[in-house]
C-alpha positions as CSV (number, residue, x, y, z in Angstrom):
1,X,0.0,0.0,0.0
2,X,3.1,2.4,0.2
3,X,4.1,2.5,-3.0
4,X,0.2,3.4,-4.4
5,X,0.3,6.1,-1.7
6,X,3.6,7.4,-2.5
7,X,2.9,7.5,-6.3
8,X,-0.3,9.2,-5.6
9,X,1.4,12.0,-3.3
10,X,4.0,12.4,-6.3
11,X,1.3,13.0,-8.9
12,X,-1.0,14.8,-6.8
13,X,0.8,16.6,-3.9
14,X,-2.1,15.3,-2.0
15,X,-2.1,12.1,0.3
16,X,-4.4,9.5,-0.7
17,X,-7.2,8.5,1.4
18,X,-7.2,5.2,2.6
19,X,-10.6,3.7,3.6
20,X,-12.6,-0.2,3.7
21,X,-15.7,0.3,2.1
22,X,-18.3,-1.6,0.7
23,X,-17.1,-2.2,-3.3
24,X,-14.1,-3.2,-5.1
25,X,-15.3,-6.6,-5.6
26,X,-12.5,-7.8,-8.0
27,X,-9.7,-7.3,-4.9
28,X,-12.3,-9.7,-2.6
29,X,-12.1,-12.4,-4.9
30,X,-8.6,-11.8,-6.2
31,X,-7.8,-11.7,-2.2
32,X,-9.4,-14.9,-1.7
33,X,-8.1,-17.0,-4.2
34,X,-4.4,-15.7,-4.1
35,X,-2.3,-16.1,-1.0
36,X,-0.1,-13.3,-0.2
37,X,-1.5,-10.6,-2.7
38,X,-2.1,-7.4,-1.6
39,X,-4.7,-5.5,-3.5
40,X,-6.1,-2.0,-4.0
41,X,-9.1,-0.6,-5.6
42,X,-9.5,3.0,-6.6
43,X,-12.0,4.8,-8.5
44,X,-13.7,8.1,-8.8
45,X,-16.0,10.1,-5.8
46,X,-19.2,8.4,-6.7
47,X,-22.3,9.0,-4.5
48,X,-26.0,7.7,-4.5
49,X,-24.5,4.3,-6.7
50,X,-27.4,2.9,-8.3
51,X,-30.0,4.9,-7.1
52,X,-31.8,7.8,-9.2
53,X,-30.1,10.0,-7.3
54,X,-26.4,8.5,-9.0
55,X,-23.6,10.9,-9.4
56,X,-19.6,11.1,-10.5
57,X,-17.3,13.7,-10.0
58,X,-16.2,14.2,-13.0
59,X,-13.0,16.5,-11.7
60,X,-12.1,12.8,-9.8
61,X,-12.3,10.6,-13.0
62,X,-10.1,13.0,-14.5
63,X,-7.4,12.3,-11.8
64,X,-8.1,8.1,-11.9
65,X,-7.6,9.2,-16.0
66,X,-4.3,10.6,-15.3
């Protein structure tokens, strides 16, 4: 997980926030089925995921772009 913060603080000057939430479901099975691995998810600020109320910041998918 160092290295993936450390990149991000070089690209963006900014530290990356590290939180578990309820997604990334591609690292859970990975994570299962592959001892030792260490795995990361990142993504866009999403909010209101599959609702009507669904949005995506678009300034963030720029960033994941970069």
């Amino acid at each position: 997980m160092l290295a993936a913060a450390d990149l991000y603080k070089k690209m963006f000057d900014a530290d990356i926030e590290i939180t578990k939430i309820h997604a990334g479901l591609e690292c859970a099975v990975f994570s299962g089925k592959i001892k030792d691995i260490d795995a990361i998810s990142i993504g866009p600020n999403m909010e209101g995921v599959h609702t009507t109320s669904e949005r995506l910041s678009i300034s963030s998918t720029q960033r994941e772009w970069k």
